[in-house]
C-alpha positions in Angstrom: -5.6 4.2 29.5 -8.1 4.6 32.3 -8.7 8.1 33.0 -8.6 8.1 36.9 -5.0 7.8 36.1 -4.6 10.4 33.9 -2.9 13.9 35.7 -4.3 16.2 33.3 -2.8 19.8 33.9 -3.0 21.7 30.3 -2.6 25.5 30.5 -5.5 25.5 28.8 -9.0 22.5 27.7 -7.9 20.5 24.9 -10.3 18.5 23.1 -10.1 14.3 23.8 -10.4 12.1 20.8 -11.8 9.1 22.4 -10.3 5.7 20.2 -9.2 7.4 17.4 -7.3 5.5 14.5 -4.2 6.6 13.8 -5.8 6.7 10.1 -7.3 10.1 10.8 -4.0 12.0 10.8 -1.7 9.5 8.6 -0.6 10.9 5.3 -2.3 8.9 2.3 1.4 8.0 1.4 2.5 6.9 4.8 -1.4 5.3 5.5 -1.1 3.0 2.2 2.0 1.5 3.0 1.2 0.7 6.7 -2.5 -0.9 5.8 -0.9 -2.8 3.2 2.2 -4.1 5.6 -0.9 -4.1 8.7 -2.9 -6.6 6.1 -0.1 -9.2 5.8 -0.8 -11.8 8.7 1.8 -12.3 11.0 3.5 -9.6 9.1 5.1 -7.5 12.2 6.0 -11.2 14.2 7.8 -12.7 11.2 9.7 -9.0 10.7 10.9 -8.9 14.2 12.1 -12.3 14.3 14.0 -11.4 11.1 15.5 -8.5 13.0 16.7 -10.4 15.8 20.2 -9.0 15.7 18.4 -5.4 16.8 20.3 -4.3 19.2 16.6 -3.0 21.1 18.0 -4.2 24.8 21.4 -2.7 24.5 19.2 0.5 23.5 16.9 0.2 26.2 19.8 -0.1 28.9 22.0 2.8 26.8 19.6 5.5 27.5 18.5 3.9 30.7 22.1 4.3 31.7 23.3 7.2 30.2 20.6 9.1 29.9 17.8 10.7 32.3 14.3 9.0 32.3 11.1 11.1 32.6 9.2 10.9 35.3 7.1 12.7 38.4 10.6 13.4 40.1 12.8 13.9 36.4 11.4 16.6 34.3 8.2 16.9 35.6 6.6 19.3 33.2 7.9 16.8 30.2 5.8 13.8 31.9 2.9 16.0 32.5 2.7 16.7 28.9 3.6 13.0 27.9 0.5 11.9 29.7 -1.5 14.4 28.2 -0.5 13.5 24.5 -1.5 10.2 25.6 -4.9 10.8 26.9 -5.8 13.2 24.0 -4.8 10.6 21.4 -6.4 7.8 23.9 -2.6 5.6 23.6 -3.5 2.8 25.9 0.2 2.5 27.8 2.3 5.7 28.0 5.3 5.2 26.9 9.4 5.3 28.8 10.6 8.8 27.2 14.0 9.3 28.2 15.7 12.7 28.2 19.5 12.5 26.6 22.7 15.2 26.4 23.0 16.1 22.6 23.2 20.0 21.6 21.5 19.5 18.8 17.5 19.5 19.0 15.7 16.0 17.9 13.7 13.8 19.2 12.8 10.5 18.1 9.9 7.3 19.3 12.2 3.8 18.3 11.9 0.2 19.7 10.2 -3.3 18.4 8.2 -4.7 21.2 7.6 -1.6 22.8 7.7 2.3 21.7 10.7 4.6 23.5 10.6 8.3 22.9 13.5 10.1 23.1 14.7 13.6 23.2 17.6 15.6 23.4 18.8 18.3 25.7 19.1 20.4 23.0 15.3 20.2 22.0 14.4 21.0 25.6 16.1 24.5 25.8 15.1 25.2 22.4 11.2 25.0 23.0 8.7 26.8 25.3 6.2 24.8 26.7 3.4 24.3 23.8 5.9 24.2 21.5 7.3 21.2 23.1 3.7 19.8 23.6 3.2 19.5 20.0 6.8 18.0 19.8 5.7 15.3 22.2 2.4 14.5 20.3 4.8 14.2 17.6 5.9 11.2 18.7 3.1 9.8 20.8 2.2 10.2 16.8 4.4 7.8 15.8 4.3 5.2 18.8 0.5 5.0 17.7 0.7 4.1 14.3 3.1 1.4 14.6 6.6 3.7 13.4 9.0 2.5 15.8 9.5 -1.3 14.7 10.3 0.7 11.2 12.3 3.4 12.5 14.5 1.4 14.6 15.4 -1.0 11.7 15.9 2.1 9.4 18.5 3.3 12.2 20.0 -0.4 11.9 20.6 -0.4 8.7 21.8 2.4 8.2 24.5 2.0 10.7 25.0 -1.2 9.0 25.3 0.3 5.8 28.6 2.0 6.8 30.3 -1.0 8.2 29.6 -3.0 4.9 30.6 -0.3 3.0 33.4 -2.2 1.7 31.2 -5.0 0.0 29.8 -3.4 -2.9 26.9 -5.7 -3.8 26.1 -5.8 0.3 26.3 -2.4 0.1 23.9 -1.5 -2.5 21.1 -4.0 -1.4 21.3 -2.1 1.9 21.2 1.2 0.5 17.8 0.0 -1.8 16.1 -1.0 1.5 17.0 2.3 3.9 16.5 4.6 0.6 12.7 2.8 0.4 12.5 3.4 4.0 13.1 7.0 3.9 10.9 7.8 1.7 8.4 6.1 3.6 9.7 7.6 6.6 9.7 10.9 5.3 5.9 10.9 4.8 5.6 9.4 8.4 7.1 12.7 9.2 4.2 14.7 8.1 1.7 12.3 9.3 3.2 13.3 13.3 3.2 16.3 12.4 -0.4 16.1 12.2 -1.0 14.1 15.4 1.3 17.0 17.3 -1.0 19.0 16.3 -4.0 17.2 17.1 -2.4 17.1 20.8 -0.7 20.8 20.8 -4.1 22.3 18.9 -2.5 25.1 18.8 -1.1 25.8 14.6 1.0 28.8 16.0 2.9 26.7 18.5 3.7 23.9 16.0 4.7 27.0 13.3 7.3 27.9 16.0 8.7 25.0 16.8 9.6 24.1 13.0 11.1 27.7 12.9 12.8 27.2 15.8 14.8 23.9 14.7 15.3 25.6 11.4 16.7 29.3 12.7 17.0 28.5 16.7 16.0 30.4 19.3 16.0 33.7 17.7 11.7 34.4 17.0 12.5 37.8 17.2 14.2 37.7 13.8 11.8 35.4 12.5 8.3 35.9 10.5 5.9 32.9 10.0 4.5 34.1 6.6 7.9 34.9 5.5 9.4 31.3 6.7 6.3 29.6 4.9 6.8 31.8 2.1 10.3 30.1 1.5 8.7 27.1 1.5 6.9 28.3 -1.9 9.6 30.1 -3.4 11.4 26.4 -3.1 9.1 24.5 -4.5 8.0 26.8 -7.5 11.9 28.4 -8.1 14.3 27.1 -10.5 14.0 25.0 -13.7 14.1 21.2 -14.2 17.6 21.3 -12.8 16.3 22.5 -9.2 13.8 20.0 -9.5 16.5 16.9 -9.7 18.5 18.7 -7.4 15.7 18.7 -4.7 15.2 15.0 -5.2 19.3 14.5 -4.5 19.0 16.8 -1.6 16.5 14.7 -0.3 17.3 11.3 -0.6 19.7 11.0 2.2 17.6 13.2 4.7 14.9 10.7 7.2 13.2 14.1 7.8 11.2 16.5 4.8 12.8 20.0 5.0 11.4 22.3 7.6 9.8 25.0 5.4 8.0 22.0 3.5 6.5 20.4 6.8 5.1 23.6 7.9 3.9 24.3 4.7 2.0 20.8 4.5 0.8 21.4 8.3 -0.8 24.9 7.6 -2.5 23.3 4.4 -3.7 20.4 6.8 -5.2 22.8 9.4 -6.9 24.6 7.1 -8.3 21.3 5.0 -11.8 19.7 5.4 -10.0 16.7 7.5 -8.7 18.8 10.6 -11.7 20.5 10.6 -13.9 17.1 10.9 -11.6 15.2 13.5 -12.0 18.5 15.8 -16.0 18.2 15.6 -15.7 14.5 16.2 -15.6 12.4 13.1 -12.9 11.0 12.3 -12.0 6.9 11.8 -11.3 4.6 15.3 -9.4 1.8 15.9 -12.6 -0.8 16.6 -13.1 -0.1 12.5 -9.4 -0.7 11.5 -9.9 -4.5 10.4 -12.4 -3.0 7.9 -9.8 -1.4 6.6 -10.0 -2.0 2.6 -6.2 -2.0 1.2 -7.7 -0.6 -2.3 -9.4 2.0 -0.8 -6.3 3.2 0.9 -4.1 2.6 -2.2 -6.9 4.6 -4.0 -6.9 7.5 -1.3 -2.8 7.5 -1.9 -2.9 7.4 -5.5 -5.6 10.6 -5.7 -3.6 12.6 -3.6 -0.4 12.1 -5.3 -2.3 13.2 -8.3 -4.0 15.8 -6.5 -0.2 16.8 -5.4 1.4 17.1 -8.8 -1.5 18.9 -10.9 -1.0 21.8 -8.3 2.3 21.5 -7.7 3.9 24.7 -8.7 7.7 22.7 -9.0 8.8 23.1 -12.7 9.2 18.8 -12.9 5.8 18.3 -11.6 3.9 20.6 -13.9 5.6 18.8 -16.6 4.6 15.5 -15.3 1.2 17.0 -14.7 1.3 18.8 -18.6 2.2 15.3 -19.9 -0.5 13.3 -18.9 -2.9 16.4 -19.9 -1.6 15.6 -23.4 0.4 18.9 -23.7 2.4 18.6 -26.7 6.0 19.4 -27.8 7.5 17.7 -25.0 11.2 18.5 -26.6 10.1 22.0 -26.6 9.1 21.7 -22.9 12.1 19.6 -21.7 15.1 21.9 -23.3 13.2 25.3 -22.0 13.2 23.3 -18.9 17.0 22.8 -18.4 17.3 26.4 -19.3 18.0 25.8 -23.2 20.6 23.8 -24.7 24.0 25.1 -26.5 22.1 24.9 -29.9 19.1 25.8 -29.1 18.8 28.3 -26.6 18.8 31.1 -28.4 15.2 30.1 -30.1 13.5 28.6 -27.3 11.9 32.1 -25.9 10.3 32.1 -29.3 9.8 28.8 -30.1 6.2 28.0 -29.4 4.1 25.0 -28.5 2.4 24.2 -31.3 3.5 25.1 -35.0 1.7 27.3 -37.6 -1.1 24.9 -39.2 0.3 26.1 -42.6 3.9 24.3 -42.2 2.9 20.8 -40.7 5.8 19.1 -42.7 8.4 21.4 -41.0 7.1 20.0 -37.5 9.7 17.5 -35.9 9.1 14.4 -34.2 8.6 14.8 -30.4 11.6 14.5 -28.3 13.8 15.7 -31.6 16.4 18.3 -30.4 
């Protein structure tokens, strides 16, 4: 985007990053999976002719009709900021963002050829004016790594999902795809997170607005350290039953909870990464065809490891015990669940290892 053109009227400097990739900010998860679909030629021309049938136009003229397009004369102070998450991210075209009535606050970038963001009324009177910055480089976020084509067809099918509901094999091929795609999507979540606040630069602001759509507009009742305090008492409370009910709880959302995205954005801001990108090094777009697919598979893979062996959530520190070699994983797994009927009266005493005097009383792992 040529700067001449650029109306750049922050409250306050913000630092530029000239060509960046959207690499820099992508979560390893999110970053694997869109080098690896990036690497396949012809990849993104094949999947959109595929996805023909996407209703993109009759989107594009819905919220050009029904809804209120930003611009110098619309909601001035939201194009103002749009062109400024553009230029600090260096996002070549700006793209249409379209105000639309819905109480509740969201905000979403869809669209195949072209990126649209979109946000609701309700997201507008919820946030003061950095907090909605960082919103904004949320999704200028997500236009510039390429999450629209993939969020638009995860809105597809999903609607499609519920009109086939009635075919039971259609159904449940459907339902493998979008439940793939959230989980993808989910991780794209934290990666915007991460570009807002790259644009916002300003932690506090992001904290807020991810209290705010969690509690509403009621700061005065609310305590940062306290809200990212839940966030650990969620992921370490419970037993193994809490863990697979977190997975359930999860599986049907497009978005991570609240308390765990501003948990992973306070770890971000604090890591090695942020720090780098703000002094200038971080990965640009001219180096992306270098990109090696192993070495981002490898990236994902160590910090998925990284993620379990200090996770404090009771399934994850038995993944992370089991492939440490901890023994008695019968042991581990009933004390787990809270004890079974006919054992749960031992297992506070029952230790991990027997005495070295009675190995023939020892049972065979996973034995009751």
């Amino acid at each position: 985007m040529p700067e001449e053109s650029h109306e750049n009227v922050p409250s306050r400097q913000r630092r530029r990053f000239e060509g960046i990739s959207s690499r820099a900010y992508e979560h390893p998860a999110d970053r694997s999976a869109l080098v690896a679909l990036r690497k396949l030629t012809g990849f993104d021309t094949v999947f959109k002719a595929l996805s023909g049938l996407l209703p993109e136009r009759s989107l594009r003229l819905l919220f050009l009709s029904d809804s209120v397009r930003v611009s110098d004369a619309q909601f001035a102070h939201l194009n103002v900021m749009l062109r400024d998450a553009c230029y600090i991210l260096d996002l070549d075209k700006v793209p249409p963002m379209y105000v639309t009535q819905d109480p509740k606050p969201n905000a979403m970038c869809i669209g195949l050829d072209e990126p649209i963001i979109v946000v609701t009324t309700g997201l507008v009177e919820l946030l003061d004016e950095e907090e909605m910055r960082a919103v904004i480089g949320h999704e200028v976020g997500h236009a510039l790594s390429g999450h629209s084509v993939y969020r638009t067809i995860l809105l597809f099918l999903t609607s499609l999902a519920l009109r086939v509901a009635w075919i039971p094999l259609g159904n449940l091929a459907i339902m493998a795809i979008v439940t793939a795609l959230r989980e993808w999507f989910r991780k794209s979540e934290l990666s915007a997170d991460r570009a807002g606040l790259l644009v916002g630069q300003d932690l506090r602001a992001s904290m807020r607005g991810l209290m705010k759509i969690a509690g509403g507009n009621h700061l005065h009742e609310m305590n940062v350290d306290a809200f990212l305090a839940q966030a650990e008492e969620y992921e370490a409370g419970g037993d193994l039953r809490d863990s697979v009910l977190k997975i359930l709880n999860v599986m049907p959302r497009s978005h991570p909870f609240t308390t765990v995205r501003a948990a992973e954005l306070k770890k971000w801001a604090e890591s090695r990464d942020y720090q780098r990108i703000m002094d200038g090094h971080y990965p640009r777009r001219d180096e992306d065809g270098d990109t090696s697919v192993t070495d981002s598979f490898r990236q994902s893979a160590a910090s998925y490891a990284t993620d379990v062996k200090n996770s404090k959530d009771p399934l994850m520190k038995l993944v992370s015990d089991i492939a440490g070699g901890a023994g008695d994983l019968g042991g581990r797994v009933r004390r787990g669940f809270g004890g079974f009927a006919t054992g749960s009266s031992t297992s506070s005493t029952t230790k991990d290892a027997p005495p070295k005097d009675t190995p023939e009383d020892t049972p065979p792992p996973g034995t009751p």
